[in-house]
Biopython code that builds the backbone (N, CA, C, O; Angstrom):
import numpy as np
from Bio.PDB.StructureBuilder import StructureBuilder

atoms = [
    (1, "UNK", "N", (5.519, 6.297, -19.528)),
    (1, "UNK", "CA", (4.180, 6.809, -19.326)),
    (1, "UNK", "C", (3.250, 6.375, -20.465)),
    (1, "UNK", "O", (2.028, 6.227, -20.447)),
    (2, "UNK", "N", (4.211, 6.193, -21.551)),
    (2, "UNK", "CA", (2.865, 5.890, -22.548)),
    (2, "UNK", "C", (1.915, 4.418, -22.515)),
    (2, "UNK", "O", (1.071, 3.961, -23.286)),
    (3, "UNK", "N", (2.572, 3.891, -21.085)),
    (3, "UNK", "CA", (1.973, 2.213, -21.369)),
    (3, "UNK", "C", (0.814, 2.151, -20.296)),
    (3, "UNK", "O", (0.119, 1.146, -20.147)),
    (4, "UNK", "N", (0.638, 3.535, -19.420)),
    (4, "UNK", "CA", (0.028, 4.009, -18.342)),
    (4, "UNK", "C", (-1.697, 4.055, -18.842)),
    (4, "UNK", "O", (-1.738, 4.084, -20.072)),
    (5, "UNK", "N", (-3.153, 4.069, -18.194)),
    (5, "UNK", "CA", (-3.799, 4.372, -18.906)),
    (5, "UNK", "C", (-4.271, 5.744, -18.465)),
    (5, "UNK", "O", (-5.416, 6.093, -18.751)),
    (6, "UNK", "N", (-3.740, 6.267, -18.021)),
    (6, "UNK", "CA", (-4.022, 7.626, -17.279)),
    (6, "UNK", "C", (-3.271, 8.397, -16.576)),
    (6, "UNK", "O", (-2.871, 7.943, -15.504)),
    (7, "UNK", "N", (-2.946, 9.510, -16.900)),
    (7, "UNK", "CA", (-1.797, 10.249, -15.842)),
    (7, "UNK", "C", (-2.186, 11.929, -16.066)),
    (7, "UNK", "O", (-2.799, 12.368, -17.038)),
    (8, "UNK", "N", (-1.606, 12.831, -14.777)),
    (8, "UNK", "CA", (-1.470, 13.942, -14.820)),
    (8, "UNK", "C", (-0.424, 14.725, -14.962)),
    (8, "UNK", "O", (0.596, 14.669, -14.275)),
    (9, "UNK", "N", (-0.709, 15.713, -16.130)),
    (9, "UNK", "CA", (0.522, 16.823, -16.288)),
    (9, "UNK", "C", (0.247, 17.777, -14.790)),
    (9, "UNK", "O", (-0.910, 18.025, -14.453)),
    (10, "UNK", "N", (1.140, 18.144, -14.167)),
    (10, "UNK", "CA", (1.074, 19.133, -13.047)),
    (10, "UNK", "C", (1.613, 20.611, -12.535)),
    (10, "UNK", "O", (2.801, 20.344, -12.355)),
    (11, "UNK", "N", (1.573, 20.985, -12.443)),
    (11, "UNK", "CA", (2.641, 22.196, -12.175)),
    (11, "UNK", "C", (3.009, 22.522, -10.908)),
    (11, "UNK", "O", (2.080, 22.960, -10.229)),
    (12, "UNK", "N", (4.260, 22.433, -10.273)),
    (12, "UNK", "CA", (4.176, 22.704, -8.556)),
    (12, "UNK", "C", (4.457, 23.827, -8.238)),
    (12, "UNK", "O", (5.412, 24.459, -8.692)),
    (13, "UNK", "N", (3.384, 24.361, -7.128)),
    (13, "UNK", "CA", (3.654, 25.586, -6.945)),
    (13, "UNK", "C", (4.589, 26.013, -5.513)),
    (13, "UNK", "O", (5.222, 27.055, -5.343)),
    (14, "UNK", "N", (4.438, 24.793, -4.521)),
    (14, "UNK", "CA", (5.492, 24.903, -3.525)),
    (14, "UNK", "C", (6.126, 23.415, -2.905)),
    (14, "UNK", "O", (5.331, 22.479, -2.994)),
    (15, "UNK", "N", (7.060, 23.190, -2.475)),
    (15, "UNK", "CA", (7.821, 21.627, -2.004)),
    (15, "UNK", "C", (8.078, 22.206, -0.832)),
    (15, "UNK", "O", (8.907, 23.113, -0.752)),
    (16, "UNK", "N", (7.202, 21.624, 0.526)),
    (16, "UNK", "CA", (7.183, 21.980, 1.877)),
    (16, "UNK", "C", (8.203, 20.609, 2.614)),
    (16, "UNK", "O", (8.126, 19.404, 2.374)),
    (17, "UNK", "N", (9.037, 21.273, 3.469)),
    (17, "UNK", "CA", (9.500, 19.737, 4.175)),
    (17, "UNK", "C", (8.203, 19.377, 5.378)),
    (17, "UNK", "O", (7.279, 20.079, 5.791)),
    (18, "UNK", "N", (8.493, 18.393, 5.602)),
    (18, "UNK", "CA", (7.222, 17.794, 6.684)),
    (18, "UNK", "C", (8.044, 16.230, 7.469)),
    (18, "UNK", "O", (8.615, 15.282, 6.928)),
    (19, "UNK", "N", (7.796, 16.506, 8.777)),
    (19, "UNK", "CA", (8.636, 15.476, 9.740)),
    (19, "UNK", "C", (7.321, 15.015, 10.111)),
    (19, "UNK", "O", (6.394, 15.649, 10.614)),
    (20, "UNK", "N", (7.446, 13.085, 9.580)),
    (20, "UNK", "CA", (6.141, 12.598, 10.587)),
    (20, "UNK", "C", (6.740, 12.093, 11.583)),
    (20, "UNK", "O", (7.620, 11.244, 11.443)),
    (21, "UNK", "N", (6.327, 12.566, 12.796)),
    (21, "UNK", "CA", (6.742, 11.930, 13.974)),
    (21, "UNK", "C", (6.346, 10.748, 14.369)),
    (21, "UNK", "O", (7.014, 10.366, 15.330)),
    (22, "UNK", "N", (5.186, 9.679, 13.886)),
    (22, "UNK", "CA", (4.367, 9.096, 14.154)),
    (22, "UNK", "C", (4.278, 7.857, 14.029)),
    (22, "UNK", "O", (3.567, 6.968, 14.498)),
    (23, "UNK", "N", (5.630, 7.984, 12.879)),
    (23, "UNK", "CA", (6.319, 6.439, 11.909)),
    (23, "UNK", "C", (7.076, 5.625, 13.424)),
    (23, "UNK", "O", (7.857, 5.893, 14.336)),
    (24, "UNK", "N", (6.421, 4.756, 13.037)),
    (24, "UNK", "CA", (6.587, 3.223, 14.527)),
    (24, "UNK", "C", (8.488, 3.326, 14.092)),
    (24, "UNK", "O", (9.176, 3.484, 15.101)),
    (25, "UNK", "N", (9.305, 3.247, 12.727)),
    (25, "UNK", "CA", (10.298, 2.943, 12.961)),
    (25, "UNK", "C", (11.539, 4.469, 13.148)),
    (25, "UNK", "O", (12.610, 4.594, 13.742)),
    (26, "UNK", "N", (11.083, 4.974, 12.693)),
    (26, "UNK", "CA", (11.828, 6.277, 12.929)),
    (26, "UNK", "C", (11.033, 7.281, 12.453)),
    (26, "UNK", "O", (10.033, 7.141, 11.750)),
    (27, "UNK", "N", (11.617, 8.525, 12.950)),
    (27, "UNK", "CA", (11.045, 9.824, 12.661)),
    (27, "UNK", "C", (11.787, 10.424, 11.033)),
    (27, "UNK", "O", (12.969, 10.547, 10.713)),
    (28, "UNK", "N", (10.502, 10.701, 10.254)),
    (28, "UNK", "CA", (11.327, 10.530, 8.738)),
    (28, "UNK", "C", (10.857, 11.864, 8.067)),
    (28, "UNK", "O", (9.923, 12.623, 8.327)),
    (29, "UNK", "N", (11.813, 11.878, 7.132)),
    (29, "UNK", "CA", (11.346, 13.794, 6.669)),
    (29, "UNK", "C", (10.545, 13.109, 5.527)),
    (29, "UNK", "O", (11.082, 12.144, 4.983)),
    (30, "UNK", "N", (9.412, 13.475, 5.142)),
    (30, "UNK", "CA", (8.390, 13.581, 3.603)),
    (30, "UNK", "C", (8.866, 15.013, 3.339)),
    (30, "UNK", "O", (9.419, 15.832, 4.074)),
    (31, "UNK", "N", (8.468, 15.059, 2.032)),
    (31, "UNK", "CA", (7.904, 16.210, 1.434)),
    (31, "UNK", "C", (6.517, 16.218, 0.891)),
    (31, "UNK", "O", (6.064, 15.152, 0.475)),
    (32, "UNK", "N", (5.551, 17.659, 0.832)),
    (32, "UNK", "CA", (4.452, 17.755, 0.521)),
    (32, "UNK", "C", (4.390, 18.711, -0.540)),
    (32, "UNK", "O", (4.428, 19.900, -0.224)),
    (33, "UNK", "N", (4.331, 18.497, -1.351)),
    (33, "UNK", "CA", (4.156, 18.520, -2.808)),
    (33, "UNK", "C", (2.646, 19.316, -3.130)),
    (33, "UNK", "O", (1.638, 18.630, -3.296)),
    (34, "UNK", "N", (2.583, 21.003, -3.210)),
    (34, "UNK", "CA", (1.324, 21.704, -3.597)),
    (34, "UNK", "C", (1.421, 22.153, -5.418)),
    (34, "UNK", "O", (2.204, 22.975, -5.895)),
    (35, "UNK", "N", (0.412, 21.362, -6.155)),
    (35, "UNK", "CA", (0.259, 21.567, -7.234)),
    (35, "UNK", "C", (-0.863, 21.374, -7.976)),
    (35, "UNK", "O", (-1.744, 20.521, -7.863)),
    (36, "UNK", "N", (-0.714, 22.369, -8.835)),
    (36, "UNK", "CA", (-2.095, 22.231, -9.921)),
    (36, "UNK", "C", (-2.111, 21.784, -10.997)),
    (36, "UNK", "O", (-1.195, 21.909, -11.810)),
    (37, "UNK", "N", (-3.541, 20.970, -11.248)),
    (37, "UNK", "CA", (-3.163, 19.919, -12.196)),
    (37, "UNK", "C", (-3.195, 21.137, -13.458)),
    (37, "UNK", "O", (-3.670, 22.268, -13.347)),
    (38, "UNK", "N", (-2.671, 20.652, -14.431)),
    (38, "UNK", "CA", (-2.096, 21.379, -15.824)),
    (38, "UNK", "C", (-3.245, 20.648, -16.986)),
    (38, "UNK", "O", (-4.118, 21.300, -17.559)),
    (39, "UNK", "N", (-2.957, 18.831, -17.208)),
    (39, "UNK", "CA", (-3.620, 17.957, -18.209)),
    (39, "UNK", "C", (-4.110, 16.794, -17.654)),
    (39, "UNK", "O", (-3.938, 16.505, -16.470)),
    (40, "UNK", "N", (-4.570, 16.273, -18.259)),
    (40, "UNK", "CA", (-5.204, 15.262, -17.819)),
    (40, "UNK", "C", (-4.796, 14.437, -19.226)),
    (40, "UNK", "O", (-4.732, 15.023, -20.307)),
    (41, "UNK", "N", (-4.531, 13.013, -19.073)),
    (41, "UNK", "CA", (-3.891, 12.226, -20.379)),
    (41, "UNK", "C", (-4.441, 10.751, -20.003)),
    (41, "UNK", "O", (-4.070, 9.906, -19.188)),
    (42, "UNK", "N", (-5.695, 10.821, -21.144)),
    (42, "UNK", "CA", (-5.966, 9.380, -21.468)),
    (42, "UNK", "C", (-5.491, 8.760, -22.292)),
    (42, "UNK", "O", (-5.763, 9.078, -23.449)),
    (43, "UNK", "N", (-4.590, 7.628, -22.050)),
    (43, "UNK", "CA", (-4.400, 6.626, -23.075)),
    (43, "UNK", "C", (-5.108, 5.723, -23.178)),
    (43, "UNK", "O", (-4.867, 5.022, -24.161)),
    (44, "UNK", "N", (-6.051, 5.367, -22.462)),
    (44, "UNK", "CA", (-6.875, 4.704, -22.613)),
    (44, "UNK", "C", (-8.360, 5.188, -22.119)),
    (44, "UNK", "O", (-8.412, 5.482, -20.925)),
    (45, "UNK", "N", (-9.756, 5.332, -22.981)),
    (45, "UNK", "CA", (-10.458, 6.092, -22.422)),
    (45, "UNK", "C", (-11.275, 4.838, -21.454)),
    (45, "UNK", "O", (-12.246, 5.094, -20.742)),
    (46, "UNK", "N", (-10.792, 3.746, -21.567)),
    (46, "UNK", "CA", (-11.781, 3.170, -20.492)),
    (46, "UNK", "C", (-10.895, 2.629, -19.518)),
    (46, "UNK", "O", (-10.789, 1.477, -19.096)),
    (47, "UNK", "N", (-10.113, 3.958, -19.164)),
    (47, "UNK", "CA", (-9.395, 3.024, -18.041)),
    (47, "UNK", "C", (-9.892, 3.126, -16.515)),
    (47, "UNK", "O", (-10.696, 3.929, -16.042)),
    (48, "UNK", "N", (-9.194, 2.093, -15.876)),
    (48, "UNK", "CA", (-10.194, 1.649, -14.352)),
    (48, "UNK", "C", (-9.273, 2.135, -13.357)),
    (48, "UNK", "O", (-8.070, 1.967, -13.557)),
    (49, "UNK", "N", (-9.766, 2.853, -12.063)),
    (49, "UNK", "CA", (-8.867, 2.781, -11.226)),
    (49, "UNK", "C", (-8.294, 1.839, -10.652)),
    (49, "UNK", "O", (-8.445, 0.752, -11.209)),
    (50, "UNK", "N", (-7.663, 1.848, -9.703)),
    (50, "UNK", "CA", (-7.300, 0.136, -8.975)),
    (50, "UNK", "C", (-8.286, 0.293, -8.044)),
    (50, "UNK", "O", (-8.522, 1.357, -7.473)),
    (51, "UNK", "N", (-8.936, -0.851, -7.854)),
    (51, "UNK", "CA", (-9.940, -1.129, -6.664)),
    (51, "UNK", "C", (-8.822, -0.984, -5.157)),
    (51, "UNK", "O", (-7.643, -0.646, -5.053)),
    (52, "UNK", "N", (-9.776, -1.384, -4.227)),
    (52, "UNK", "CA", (-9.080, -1.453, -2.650)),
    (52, "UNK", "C", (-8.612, -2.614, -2.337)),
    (52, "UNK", "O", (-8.393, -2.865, -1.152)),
    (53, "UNK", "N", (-8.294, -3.828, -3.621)),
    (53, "UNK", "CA", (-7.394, -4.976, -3.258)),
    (53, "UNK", "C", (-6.081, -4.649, -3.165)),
    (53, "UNK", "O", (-5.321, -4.999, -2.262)),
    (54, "UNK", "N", (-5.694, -3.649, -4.563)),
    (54, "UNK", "CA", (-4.633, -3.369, -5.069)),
    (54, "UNK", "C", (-3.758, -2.579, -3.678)),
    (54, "UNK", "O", (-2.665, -2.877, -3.197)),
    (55, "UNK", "N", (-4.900, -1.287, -3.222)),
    (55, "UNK", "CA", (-3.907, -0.895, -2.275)),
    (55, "UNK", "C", (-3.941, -1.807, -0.543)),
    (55, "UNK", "O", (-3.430, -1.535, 0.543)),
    (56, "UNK", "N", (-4.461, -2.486, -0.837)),
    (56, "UNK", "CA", (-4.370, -3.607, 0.373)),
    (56, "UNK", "C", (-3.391, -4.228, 0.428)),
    (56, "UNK", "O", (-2.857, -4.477, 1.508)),
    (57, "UNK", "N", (-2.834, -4.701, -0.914)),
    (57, "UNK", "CA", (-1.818, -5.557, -1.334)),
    (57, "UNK", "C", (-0.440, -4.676, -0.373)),
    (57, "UNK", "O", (-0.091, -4.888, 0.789)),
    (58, "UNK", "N", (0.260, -3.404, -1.632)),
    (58, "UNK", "CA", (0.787, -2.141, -1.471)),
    (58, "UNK", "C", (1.212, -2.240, 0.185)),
    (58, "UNK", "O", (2.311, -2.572, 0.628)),
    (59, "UNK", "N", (0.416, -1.982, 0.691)),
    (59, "UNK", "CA", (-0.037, -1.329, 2.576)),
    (59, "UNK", "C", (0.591, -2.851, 2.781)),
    (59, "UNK", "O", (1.802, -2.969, 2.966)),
    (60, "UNK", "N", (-0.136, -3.822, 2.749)),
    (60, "UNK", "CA", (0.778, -5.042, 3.479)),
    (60, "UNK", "C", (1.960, -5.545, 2.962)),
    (60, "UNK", "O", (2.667, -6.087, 3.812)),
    (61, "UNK", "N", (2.438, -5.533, 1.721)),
    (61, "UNK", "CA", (4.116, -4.913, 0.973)),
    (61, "UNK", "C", (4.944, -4.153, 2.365)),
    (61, "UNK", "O", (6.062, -4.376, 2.831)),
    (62, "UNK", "N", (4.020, -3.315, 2.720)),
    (62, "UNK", "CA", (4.992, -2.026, 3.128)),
    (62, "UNK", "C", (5.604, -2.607, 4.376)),
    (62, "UNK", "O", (6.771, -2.905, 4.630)),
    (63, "UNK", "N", (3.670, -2.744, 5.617)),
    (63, "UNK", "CA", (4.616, -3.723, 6.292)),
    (63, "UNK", "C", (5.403, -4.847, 6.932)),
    (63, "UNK", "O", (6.001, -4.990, 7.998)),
    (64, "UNK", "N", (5.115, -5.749, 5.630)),
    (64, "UNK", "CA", (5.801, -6.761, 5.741)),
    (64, "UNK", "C", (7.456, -6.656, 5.903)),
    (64, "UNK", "O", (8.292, -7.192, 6.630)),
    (65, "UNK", "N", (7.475, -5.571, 4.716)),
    (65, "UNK", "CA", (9.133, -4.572, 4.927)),
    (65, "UNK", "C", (9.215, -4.261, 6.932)),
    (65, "UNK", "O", (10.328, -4.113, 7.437)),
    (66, "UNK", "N", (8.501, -4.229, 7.432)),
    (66, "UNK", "CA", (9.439, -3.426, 8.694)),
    (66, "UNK", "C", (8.553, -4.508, 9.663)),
    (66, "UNK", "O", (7.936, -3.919, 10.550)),
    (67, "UNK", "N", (8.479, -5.136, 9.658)),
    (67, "UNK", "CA", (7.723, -6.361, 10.825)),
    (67, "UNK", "C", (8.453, -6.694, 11.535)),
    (67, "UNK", "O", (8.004, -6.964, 12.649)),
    (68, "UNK", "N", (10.491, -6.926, 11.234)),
    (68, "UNK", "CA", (10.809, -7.445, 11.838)),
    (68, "UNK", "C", (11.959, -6.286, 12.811)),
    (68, "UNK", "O", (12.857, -6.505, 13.623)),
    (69, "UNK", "N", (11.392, -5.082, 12.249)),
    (69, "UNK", "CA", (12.160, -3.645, 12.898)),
    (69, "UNK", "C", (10.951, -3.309, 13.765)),
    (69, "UNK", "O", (11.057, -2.125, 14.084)),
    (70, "UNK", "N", (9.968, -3.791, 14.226)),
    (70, "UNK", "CA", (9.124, -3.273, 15.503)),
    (70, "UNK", "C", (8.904, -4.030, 16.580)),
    (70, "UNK", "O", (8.655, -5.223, 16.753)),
    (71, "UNK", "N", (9.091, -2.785, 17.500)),
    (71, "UNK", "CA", (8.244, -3.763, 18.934)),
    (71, "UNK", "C", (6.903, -4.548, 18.428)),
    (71, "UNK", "O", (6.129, -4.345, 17.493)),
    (72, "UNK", "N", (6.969, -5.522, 19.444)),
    (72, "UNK", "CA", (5.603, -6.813, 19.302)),
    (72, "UNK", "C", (4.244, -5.927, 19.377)),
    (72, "UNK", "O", (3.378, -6.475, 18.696)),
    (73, "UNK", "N", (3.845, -4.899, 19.903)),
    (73, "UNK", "CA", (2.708, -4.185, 20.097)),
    (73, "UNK", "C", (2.530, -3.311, 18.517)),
    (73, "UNK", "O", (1.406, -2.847, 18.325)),
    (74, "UNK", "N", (3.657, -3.064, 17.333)),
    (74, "UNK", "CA", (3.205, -2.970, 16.142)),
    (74, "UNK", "C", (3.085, -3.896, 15.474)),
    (74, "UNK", "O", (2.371, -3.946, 14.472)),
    (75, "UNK", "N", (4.084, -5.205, 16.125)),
    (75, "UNK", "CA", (4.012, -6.079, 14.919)),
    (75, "UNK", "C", (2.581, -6.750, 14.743)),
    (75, "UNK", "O", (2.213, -7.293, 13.701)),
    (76, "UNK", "N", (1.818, -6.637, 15.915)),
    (76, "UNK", "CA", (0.871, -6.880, 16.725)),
    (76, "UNK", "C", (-0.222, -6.324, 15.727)),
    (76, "UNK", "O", (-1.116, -7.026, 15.254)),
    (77, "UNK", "N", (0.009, -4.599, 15.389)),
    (77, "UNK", "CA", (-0.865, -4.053, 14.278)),
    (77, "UNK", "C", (-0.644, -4.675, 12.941)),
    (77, "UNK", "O", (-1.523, -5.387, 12.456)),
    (78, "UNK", "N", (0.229, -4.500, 12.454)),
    (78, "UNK", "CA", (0.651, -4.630, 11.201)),
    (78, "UNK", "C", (0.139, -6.049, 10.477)),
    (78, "UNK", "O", (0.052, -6.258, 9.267)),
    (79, "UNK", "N", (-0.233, -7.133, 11.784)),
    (79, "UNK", "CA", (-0.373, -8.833, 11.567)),
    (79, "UNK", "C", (-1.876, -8.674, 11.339)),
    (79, "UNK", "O", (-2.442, -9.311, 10.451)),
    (80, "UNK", "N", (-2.619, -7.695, 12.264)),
    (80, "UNK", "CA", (-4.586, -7.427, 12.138)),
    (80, "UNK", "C", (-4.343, -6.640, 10.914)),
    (80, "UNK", "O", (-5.327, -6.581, 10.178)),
    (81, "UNK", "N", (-3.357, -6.062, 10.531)),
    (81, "UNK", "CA", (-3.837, -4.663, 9.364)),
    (81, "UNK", "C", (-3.786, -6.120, 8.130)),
    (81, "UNK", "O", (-4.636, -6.269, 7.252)),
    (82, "UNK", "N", (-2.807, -6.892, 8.312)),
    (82, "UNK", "CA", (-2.987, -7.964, 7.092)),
    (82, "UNK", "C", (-4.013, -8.976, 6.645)),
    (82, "UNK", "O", (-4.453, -9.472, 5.607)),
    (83, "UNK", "N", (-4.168, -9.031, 7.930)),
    (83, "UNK", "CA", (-5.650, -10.101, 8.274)),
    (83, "UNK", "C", (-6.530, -8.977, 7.779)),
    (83, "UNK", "O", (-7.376, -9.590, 7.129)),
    (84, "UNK", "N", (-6.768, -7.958, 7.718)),
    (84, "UNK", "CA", (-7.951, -7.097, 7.169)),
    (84, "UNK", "C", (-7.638, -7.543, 5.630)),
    (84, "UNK", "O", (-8.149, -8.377, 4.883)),
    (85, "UNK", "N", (-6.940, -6.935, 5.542)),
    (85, "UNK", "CA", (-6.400, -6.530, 3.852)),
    (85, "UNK", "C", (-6.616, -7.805, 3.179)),
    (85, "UNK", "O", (-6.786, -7.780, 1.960)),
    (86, "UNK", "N", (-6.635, -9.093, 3.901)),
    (86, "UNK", "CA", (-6.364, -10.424, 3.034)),
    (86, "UNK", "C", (-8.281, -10.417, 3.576)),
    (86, "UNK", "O", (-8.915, -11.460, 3.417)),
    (87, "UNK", "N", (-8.660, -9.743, 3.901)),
    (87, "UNK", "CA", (-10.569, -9.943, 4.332)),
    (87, "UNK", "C", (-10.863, -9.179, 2.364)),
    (87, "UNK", "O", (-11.362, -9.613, 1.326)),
    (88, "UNK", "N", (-10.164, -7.829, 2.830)),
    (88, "UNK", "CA", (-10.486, -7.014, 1.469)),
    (88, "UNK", "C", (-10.498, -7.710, 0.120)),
    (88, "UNK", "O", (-11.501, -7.904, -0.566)),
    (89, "UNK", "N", (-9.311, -8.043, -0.156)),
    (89, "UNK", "CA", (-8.339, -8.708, -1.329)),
    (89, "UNK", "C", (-9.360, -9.741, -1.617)),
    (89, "UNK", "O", (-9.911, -9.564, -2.704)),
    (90, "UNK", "N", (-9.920, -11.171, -0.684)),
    (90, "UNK", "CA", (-10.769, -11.921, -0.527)),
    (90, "UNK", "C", (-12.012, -11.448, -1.369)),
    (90, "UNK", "O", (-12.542, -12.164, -2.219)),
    (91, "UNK", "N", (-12.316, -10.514, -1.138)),
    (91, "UNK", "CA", (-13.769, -9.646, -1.255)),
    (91, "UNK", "C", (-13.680, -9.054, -2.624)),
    (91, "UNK", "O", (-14.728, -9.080, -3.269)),
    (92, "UNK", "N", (-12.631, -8.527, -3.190)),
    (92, "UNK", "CA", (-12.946, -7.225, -4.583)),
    (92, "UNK", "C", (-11.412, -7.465, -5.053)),
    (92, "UNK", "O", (-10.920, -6.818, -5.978)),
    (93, "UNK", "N", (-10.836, -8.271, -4.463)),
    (93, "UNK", "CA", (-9.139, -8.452, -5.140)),
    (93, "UNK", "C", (-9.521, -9.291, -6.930)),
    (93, "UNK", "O", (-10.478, -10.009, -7.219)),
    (94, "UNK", "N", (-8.525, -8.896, -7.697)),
    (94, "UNK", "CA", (-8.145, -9.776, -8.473)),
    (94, "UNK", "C", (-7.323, -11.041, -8.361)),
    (94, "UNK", "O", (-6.925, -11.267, -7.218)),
    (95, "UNK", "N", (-7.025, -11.798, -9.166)),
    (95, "UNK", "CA", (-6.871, -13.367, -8.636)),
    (95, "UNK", "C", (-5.075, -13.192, -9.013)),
    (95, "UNK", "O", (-4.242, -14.099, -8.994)),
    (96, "UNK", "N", (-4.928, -12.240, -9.227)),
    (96, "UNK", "CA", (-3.361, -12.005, -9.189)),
    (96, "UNK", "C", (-3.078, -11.314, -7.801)),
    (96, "UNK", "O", (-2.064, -11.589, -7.160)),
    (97, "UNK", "N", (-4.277, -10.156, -7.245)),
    (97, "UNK", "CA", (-3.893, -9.577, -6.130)),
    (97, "UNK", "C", (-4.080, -10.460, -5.145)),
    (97, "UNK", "O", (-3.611, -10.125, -4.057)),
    (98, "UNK", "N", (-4.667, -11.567, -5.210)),
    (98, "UNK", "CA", (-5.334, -12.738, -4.531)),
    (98, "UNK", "C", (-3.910, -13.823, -4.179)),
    (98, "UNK", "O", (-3.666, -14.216, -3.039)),
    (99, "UNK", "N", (-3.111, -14.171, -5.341)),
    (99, "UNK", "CA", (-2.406, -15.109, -5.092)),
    (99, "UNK", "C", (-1.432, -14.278, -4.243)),
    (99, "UNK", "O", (-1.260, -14.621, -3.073)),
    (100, "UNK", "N", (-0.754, -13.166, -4.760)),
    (100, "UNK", "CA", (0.181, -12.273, -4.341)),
    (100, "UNK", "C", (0.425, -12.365, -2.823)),
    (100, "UNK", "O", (1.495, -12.569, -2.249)),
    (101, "UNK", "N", (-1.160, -12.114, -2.145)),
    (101, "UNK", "CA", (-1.420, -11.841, -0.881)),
    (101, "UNK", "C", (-0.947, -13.447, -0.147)),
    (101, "UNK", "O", (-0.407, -13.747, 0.918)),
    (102, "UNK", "N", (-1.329, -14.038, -1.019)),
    (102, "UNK", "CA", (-1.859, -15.202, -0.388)),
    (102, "UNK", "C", (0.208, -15.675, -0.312)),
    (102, "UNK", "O", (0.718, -16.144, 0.705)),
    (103, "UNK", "N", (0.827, -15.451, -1.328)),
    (103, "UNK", "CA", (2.085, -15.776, -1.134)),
    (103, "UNK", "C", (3.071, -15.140, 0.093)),
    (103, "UNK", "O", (4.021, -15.642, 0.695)),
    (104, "UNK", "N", (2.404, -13.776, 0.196)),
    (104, "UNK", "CA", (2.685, -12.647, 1.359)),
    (104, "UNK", "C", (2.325, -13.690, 2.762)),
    (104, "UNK", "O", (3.104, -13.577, 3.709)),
    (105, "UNK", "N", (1.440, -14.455, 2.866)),
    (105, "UNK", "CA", (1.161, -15.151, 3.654)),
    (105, "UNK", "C", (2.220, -16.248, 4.095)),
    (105, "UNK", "O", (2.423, -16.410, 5.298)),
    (106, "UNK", "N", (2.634, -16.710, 3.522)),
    (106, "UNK", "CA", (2.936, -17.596, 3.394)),
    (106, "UNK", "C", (4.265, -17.416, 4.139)),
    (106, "UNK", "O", (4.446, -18.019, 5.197)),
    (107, "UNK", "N", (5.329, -16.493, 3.552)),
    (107, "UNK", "CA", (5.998, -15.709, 3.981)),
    (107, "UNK", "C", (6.306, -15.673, 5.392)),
    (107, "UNK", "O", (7.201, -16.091, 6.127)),
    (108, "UNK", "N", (5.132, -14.959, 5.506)),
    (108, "UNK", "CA", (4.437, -14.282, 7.366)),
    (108, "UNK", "C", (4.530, -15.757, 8.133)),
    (108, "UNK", "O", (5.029, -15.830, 9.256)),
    (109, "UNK", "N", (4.007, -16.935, 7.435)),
    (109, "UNK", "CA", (4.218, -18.194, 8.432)),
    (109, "UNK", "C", (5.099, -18.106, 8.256)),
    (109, "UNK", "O", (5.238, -16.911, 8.516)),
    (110, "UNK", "N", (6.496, -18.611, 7.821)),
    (110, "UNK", "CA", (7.444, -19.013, 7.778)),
    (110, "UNK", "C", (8.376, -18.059, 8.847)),
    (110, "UNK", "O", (9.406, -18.432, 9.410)),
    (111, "UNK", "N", (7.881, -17.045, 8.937)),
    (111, "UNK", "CA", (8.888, -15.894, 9.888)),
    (111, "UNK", "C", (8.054, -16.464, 11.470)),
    (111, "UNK", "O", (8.360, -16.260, 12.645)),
    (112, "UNK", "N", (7.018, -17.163, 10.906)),
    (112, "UNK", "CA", (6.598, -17.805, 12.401)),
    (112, "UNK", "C", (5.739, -16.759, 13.313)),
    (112, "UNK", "O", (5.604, -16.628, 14.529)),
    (113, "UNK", "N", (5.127, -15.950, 11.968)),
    (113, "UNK", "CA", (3.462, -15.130, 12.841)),
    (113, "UNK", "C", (2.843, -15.700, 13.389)),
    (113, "UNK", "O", (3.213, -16.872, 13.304)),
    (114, "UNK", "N", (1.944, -15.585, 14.033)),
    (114, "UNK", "CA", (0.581, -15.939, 14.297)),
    (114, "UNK", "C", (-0.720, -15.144, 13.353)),
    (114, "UNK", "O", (-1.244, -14.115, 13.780)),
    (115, "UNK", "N", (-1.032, -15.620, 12.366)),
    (115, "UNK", "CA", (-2.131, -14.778, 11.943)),
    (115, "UNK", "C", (-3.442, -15.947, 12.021)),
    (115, "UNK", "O", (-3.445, -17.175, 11.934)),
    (116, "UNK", "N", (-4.703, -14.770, 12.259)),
    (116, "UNK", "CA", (-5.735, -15.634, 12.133)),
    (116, "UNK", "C", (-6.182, -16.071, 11.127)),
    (116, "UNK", "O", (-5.710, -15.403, 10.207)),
    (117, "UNK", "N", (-7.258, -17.313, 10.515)),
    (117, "UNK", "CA", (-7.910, -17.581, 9.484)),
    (117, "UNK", "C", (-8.707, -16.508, 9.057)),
    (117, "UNK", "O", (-9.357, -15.989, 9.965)),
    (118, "UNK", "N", (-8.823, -16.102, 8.114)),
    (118, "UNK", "CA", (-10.186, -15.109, 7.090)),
    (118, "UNK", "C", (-10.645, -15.884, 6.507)),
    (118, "UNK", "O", (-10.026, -16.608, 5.727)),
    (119, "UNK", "N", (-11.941, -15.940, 6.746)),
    (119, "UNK", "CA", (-13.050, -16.509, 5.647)),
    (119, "UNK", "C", (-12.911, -15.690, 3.924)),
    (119, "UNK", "O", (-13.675, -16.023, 3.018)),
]
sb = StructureBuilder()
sb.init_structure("model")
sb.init_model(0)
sb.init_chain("A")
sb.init_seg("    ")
for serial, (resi, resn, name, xyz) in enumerate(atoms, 1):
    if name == "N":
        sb.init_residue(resn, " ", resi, " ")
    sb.init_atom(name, np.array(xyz, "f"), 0.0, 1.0, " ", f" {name:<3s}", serial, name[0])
structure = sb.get_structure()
């Protein structure tokens, strides 16, 4: 934590189970986690959040992991959710979240997607 530039001390006050039914590959238990924050810890006072490249990146990580565990009508989503994310990344990414994606791509051909061009 100390190499972090920001984190929260917390205190939990309850750990609920929770079934999403909704997950394309199986039905999976989360837990939901109710807590109050305690501290707040800057190690760095000018630190930045991650912009919306970072979790663009993350989200198409995830499902690049299960592309090849879904019917064609998710893989179908998951190929537009990337084509967005590589629109985003394009737009406000860093040139590390930039190549990353762009290697994620690359990838995706080789498994023999179809994705469209992004400007």
């Amino acid at each position: 934590m100390k190499d972090v530039d920001a984190y929260l001390i917390c205190k939990v006050i309850d750990i609920k189970n929770a079934f999403k039914k909704s997950d394309p590959i199986k039905k999976s238990e989360a837990k939901v986690i109710i807590a109050n924050v305690e501290d707040i810890i800057l190690n760095n006072k000018c630190a930045k959040a991650a912009n919306r490249g970072f979790y663009c990146l993350i989200e198409s990580l995830v499902n690049f992991t299960r592309i090849d565990i879904v019917d064609n009508e998710k893989k179908d989503y998951f190929l537009d959710r990337f084509n967005e994310s590589k629109r985003v990344v394009n737009k406000v990414g860093s040139s590390e979240e930039k190549k990353l994606l762009n290697y994620l791509e690359k990838l995706l051909k080789i498994k023999d997607m179809k994705l469209i061009s992004v400007l």
